[in-house]
N, C-alpha and C positions, 0 to 999 in steps of 0.2 A: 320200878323200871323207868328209865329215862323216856321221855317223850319229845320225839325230833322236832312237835311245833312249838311245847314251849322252850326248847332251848334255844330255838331261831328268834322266837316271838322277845325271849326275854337282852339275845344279844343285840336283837333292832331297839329293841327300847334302852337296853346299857349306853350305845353307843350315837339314839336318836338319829338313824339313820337308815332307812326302809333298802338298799342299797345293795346288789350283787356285784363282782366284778368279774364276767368271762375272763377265762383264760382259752383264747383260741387260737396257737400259734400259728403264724408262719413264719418263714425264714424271713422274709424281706421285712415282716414287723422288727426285727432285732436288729440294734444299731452295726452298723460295719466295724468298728470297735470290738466287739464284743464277737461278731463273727470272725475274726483275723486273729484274734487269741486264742482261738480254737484250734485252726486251721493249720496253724502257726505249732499249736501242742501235738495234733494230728495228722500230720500232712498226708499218708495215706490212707485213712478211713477217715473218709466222706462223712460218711453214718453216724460216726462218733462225733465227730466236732460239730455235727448239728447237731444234735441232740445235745450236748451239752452248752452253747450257745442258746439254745430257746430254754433248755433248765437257768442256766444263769439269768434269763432273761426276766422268768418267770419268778424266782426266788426276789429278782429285783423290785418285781412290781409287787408282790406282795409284802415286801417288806415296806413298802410305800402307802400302804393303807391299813395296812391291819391294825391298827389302833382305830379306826374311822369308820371302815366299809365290816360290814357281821360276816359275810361267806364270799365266796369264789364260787365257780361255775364253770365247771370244764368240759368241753365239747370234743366226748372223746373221738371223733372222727379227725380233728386235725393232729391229733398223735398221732392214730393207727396208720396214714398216709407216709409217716417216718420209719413205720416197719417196728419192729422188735423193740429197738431203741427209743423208737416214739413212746411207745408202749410204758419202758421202763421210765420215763420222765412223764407220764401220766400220772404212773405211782408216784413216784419221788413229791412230782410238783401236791398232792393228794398231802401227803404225810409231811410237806414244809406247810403248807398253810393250817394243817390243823396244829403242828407244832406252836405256831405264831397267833392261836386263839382261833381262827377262821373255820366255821364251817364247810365245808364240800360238798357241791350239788355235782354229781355227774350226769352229764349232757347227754345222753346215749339214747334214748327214746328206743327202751327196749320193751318186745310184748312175742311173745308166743304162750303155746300151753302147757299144761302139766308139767312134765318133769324138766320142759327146754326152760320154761318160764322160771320155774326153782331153782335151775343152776344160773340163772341167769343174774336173778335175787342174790344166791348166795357167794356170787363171784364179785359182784357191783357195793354189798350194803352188809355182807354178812359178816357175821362175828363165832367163831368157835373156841370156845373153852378149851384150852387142853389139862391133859389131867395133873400138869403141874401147877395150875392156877391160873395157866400163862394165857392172855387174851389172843386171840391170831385172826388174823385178817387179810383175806385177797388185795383186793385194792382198798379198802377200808375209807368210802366214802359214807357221807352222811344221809346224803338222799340220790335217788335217781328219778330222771327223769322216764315216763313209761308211756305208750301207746295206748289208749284201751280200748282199740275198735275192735280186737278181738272177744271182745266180753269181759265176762268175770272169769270165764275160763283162765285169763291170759296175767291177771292184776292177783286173783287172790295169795298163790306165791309170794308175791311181792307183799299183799298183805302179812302174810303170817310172819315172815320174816322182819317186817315194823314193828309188829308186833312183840315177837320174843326179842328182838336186840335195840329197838327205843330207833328204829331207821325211819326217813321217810319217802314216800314218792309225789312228782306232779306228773297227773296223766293229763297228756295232749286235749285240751278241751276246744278252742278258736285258737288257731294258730296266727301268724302275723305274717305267712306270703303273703303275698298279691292272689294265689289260684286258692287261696283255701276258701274260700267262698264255695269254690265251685263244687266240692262237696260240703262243705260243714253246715252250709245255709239253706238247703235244701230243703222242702219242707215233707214233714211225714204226714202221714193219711191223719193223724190224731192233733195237728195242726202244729207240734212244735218242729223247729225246724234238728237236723241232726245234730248241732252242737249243744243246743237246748236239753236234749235228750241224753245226750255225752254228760251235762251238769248236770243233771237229774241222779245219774248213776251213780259220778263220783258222793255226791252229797250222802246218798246213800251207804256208799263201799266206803265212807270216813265215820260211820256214827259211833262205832266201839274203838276209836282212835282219837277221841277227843279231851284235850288234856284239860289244866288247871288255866292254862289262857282263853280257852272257850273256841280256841281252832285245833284241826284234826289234822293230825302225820300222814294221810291221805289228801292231797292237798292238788290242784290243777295249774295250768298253763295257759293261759290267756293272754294275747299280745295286743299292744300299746295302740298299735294301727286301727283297732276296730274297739275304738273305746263303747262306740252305744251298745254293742256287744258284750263288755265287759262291765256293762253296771247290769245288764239282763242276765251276766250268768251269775254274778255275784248275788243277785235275790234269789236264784235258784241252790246256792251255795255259798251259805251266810255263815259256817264255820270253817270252810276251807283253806288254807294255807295258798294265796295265787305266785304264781311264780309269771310276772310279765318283763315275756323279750320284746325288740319291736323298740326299745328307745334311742335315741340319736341316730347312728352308721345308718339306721333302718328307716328312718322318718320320722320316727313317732315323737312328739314333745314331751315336756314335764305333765301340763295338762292331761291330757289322753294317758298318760303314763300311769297318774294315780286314778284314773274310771272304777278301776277294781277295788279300790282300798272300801273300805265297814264306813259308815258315815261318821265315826271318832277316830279316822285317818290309821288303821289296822287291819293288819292282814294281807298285806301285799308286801312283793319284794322284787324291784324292779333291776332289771340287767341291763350293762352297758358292756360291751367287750371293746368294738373296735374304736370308741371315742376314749377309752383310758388305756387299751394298748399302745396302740397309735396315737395317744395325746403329742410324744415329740415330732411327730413327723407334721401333727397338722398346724402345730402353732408354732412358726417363727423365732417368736421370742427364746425359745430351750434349743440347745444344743444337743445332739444323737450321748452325749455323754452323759446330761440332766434327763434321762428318759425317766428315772424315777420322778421326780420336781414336778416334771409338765404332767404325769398321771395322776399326782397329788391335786393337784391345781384343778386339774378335769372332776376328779369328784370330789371336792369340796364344793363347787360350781354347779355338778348334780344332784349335791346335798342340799343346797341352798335353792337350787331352781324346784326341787319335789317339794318342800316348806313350803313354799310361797302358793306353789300346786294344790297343794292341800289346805290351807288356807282360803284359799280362792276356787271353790271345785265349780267347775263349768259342766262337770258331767256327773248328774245326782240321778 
């Protein structure tokens, strides 16, 4: 059975590049170009010509990395806001990037119990046989992102479905607002504080998920913003898989960026959305037509600024 941390572990090491690329549309991300061909094919549904405008969009940018960057990372909340049609370019965008080798993190930070939490598993990550042979798949992502302040009650669903179809999860562990302090850091009667105790859990909920690279398809979320946070949850969770947001748009440097990674630079795999979406609109030099070029430019830049990061770690 496939195991979601070594295929990620072994695509960051093919391609030497620890590296995610949000896909988190919006309209005004997409060049005006590209919205007027739309608009132009649709003129009276609205609904369609966007949605197909942030798909071209999105097909562009990943055709712009996927030789370079290992996954995408889609936040399904900026589809669902496009209704139906957002929806259906959540999939599409999902089944172009694994087309073009890219794994798929679904952004969705989903957690309830029992039987909500298993459909929730098996609409997000799940896989069903059917009796022709034939593989079938809801949105047929690779991994999702999950909640786990509801317990185990809320994650093991999600377990068992990594389990039997080789998926993984990162459950919310120090997040990268600004307020998540004000619950995560709090401290409990037994002295750790509650995100301490969040790493405690997961480290725990990954030990029967842990592959041939020595990390577990149970894997967490820790952002960039609170690096001395992220080398404390990383010794509490020394085979997990971290998924850290929180780099550029959000503040956080190359530095702080890699706090999480194993001290042989593994096991982290850091996001950038709105500095490689928006690459043509911040830098000058590219025209709304080179939106592919200037995302290029942006992570190779990423790529080279993490190296040097890891190279030189400031936070051990």
């Amino acid at each position: 059975m496939k195991n979601f941390a070594d295929a990620l572990v072994k695509r960051i090491e093919e391609l030497d590049n620890p590296t995610v690329m949000g896909l988190d549309p919006r309209l005004d991300y997409v060049p005006q170009e590209i919205q007027t061909k739309w608009m132009m094919e649709f003129p009276t549904n609205n609904d369609k010509a966007t949605a197909e405008a942030i798909y071209e969009f999105n097909c562009g940018l990943i055709e712009s990395v996927c030789d370079m960057v290992p996954a995408v990372k889609l936040q399904i909340a900026y589809y669902e806001m496009y209704g139906v049609r957002g929806i259906e370019v959540f999939k599409r965008t999902i089944d172009y990037a694994r087309a073009h080798d890219m794994l798929v993190i679904a952004d969705a930070k989903r957690n309830d119990i029992g039987s909500t939490a298993e459909a929730y598993a098996e609409a997000i990550i799940g896989k069903t046989l059917l009796n022709d042979g034939v593989e079938e798949v809801k949105f047929g992502a690779d991994a999702v992102t999950v909640n786990g302040y509801l317990g185990i009650d809320g994650i093991k669903p999600f377990i068992d479905v990594c389990k039997r179809d080789g998926r993984g999860i990162f459950t919310l562990v120090r997040t990268s607002n600004p307020s998540a302090g004000d619950l995560q850091d709090l401290k409990l009667e037994d002295g750790r504080t509650v995100y301490q105790a969040m790493a405690d859990n997961v480290n725990e909920w990954g030990k029967d998920l842990i592959g041939e690279s020595g990390f577990s398809s149970v894997g967490a979320v820790v952002g960039a913003t609170v690096p001395e946070q992220a080398v404390e949850a990383r010794k509490r969770m020394p085979n997990a898989l971290i998924l850290v947001p929180g780099y550029g748009a959000q503040g956080a440097g190359p530095d702080a960026a890699v706090a999480s990674f194993t001290k042989d630079g593994r096991g982290s795999i850091v996001n950038a959305s709105r500095s490689l979406m928006c690459a043509w609109k911040n830098n000058t030099e590219f025209k709304p037509k080179q939106f592919k070029k200037a995302t290029r430019q942006e992570a190779i830049s990423m790529k080279t600024l993490l190296g040097v990061a890891l190279q030189n770690r400031k936070y051990v």
